[in-house]
C-alpha positions in Angstrom: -48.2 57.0 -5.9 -50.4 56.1 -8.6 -47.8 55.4 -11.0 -46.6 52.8 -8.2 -49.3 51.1 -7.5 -49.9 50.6 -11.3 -46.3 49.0 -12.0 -46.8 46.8 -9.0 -50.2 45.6 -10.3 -48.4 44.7 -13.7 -45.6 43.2 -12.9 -47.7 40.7 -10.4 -50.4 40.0 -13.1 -47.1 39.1 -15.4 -45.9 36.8 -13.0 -49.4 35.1 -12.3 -50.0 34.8 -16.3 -47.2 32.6 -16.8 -47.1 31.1 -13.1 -49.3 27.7 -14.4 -47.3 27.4 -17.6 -43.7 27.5 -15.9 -45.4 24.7 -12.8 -46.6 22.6 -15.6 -42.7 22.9 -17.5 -45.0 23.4 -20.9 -42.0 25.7 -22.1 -38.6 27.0 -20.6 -39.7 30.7 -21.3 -42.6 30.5 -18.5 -40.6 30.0 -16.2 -38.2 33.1 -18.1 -40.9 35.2 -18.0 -42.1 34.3 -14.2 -38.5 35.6 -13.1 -39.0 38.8 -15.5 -41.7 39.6 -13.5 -40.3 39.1 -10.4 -37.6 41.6 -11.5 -39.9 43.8 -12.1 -41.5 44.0 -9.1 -37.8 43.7 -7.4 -37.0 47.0 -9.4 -40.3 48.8 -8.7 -39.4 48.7 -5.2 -35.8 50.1 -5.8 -37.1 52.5 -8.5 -39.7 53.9 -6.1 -37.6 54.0 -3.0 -37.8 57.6 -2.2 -41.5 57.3 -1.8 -42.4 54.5 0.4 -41.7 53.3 4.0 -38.2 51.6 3.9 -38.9 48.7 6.4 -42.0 47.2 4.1 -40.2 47.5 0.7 -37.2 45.6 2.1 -39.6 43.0 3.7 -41.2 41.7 0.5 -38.3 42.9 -1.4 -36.3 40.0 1.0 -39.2 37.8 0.0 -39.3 38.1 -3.6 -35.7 37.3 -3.9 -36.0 34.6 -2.0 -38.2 33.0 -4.2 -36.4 34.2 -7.6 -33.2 32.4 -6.4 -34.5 28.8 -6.2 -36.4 29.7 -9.8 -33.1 30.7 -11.1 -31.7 27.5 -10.1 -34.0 25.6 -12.8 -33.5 28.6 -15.5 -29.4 27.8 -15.2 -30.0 24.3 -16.2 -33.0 25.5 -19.0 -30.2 27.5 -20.5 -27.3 24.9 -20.3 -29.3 22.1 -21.9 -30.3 24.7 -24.2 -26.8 26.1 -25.0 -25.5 23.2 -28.0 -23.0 21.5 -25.5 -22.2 17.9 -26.5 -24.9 15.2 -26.3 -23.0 13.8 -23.6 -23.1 17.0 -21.6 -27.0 17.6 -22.1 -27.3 13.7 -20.7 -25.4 14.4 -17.9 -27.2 17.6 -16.9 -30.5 15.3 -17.3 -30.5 14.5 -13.3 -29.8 17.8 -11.8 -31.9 19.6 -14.1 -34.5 17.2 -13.2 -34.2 18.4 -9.8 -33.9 22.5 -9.9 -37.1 21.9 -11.9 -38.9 19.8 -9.1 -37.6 23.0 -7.0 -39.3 25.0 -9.1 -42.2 23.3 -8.9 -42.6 23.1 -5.4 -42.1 27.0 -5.2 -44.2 28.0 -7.8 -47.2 25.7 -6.6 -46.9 26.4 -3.2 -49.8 28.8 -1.2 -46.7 31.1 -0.1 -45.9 32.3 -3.5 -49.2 33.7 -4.4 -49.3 35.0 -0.7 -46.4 37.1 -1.4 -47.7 38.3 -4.6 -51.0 39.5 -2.9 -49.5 40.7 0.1 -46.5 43.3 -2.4 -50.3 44.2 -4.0 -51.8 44.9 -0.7 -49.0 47.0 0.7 -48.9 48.7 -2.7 -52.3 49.6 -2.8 -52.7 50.6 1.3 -50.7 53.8 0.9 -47.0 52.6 1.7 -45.7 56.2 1.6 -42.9 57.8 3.8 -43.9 60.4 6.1 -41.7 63.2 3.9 -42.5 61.9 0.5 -45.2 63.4 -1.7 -47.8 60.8 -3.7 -49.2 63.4 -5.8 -45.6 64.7 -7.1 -45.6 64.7 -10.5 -44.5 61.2 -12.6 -41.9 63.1 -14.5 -40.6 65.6 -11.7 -40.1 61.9 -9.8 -38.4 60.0 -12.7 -35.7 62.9 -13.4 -35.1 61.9 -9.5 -35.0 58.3 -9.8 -33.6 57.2 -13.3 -30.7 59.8 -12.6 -29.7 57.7 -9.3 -30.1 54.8 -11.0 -28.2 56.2 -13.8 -25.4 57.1 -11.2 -25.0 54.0 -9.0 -24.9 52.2 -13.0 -21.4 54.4 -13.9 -19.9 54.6 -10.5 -20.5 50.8 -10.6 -18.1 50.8 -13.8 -16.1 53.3 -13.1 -12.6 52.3 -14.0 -13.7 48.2 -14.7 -11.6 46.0 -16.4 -14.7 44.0 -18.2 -12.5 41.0 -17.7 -13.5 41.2 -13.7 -16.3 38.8 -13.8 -17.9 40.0 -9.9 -17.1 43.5 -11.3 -19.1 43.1 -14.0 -21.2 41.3 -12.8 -22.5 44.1 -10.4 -22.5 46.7 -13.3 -24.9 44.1 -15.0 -27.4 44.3 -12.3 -27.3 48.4 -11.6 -28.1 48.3 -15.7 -31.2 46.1 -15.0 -32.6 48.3 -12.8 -32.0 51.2 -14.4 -33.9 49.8 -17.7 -36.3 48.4 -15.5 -36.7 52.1 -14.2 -36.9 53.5 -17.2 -39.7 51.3 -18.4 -42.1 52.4 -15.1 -41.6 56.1 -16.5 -42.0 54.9 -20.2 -45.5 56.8 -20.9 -43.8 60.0 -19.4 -41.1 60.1 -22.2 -41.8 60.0 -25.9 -40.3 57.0 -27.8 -38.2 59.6 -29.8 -36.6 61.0 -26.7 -35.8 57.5 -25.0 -35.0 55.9 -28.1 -31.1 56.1 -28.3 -30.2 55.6 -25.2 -32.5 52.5 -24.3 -31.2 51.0 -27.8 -27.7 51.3 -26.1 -29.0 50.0 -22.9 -30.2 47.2 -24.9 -26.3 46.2 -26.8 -24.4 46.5 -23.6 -27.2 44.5 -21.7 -26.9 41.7 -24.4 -23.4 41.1 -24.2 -23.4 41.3 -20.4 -26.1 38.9 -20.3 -24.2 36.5 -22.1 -21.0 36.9 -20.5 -22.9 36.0 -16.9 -24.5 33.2 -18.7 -20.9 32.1 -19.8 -19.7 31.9 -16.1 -22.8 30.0 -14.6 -22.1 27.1 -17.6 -18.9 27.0 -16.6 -19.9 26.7 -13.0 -22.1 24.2 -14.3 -19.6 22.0 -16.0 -17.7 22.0 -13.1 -20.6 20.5 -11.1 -20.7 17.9 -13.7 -17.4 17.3 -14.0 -17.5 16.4 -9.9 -20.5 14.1 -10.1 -20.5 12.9 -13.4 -17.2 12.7 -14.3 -17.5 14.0 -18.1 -14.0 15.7 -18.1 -12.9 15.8 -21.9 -15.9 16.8 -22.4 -16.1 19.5 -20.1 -13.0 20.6 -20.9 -13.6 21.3 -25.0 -16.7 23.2 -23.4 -14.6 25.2 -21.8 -12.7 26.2 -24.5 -15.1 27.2 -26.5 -17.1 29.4 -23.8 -13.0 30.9 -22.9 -13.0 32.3 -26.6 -16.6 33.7 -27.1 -16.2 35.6 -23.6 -12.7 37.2 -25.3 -15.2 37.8 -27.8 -17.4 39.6 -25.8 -15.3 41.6 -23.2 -13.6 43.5 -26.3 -17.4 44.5 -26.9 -18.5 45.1 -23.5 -15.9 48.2 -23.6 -17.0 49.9 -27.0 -20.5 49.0 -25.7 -20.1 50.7 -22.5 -18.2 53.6 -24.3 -21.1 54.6 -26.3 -23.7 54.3 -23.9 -21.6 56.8 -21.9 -21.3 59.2 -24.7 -25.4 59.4 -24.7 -26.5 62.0 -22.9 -29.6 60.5 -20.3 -33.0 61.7 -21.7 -34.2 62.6 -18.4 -31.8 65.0 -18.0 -32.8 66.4 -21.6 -35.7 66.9 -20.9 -34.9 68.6 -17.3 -32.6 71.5 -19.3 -35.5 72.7 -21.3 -37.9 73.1 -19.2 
């Protein structure tokens, strides 16, 4: 219980340290680390799920999403301007990107956002727990639990993939998330010698699926541009290029996946010697 309550207060103070930054647009990686945060908090709740009262965690878990989707609106168009198209593409994402940031904006200035942050730290801190969990259980006896469904729902997620099934992927990508995001709650109940392999392959195959999602929202994005801009040549030598790096990177995503497989989970390490 304690444990939750602390990654809840951290991930919230994360989000409000970069709040101002990302509402003033003083640097694309505010608004980066705003939606880290909300992640975070997103995950804590998953993480944590054997613990607390379903019906409240899905609540604000609802409400943070909410408010991470029209963020991620304005963090597509920070990382298309950002991604070395031609100068003709980066003027032509100048309007929409203009707007997702106004969105933004409007979202991140707005009395409702902190209200949802305060609230996920009231509930957090009021004793949230389910009438057959047990707060005082151990951290470690709880993250064996937790990272090892996590771990679970990650593989039977790719079980069988072909990495060149963008949804597919896609949904392996997020189950990864949370599991790192899982991992890091439990971090000071592992030592960095124990955790160290696997996370570092956590870390590769997150990398390369990171990119390949942010390969299909450009290309989503070029299409929008193409439609109300009407850059075609343009959009289509883009196109090319982001065709041959995901080639690239699928042949990667399966040695990747491959030796994170072969790692065996630290938890579970841990679990057979004691």
């Amino acid at each position: 219980g304690a444990a939750f309550a602390a990654n809840v207060s951290a991930a919230v103070a994360h989000v409000r340290a970069n709040t101002r930054g990302a509402a003033l647009g003083l640097d694309p990686e505010y608004l980066h680390q705003v939606r880290v945060g909300l992640r975070r908090l997103r995950s804590t709740l998953r993480v944590f799920r054997g613990l607390l009262r379903r019906r409240g965690a899905r609540r604000l878990e609802r409400e943070l999403r909410a408010r991470q989707r029209v963020l991620g609106a304005a963090r597509d168009w920070d990382e298309f301007v950002g991604a070395g198209f031609e100068p003709v593409l980066r003027r032509a994402a100048r309007r929409p990107h203009a707007v997702a940031q106004q969105s933004a904006r409007k979202t991140l200035t707005s009395a409702h956002f902190d209200s949802v942050l305060q609230d996920v730290l009231a509930w957090s801190g009021g004793k949230p727990w389910r009438a057959d969990s047990d707060p005082e259980e151990s951290p470690e006896t709880f993250s064996r639990r937790a990272l090892q469904r996590l771990y679970r729902a990650s593989c039977r997620r790719a079980t069988g993939i072909n990495w060149a099934d963008a949804e597919r992927r896609h949904r392996v990508r997020i189950r990864l998330k949370r599991l790192r995001y899982g991992c890091e709650c439990f971090a000071s109940e592992y030592r960095p010698e124990e955790t160290r392999r696997l996370l570092h392959r956590l870390h590769v195959l997150q990398r390369i699926l990171g990119e390949l999602n942010d390969i299909q929202v450009q290309r989503m994005l070029l299409g929008e541009l193409a439609r109300n801009v009407g850059v075609a040549p343009p959009t289509d030598i883009a196109r090319q290029a982001l065709d041959a790096r995901e080639r690239q990177l699928i042949r990667g995503a399966g040695k990747s996946w491959s030796k994170f497989e072969a790692v065996r989970p630290y938890w579970r390490r841990r679990a057979a010697r004691a």
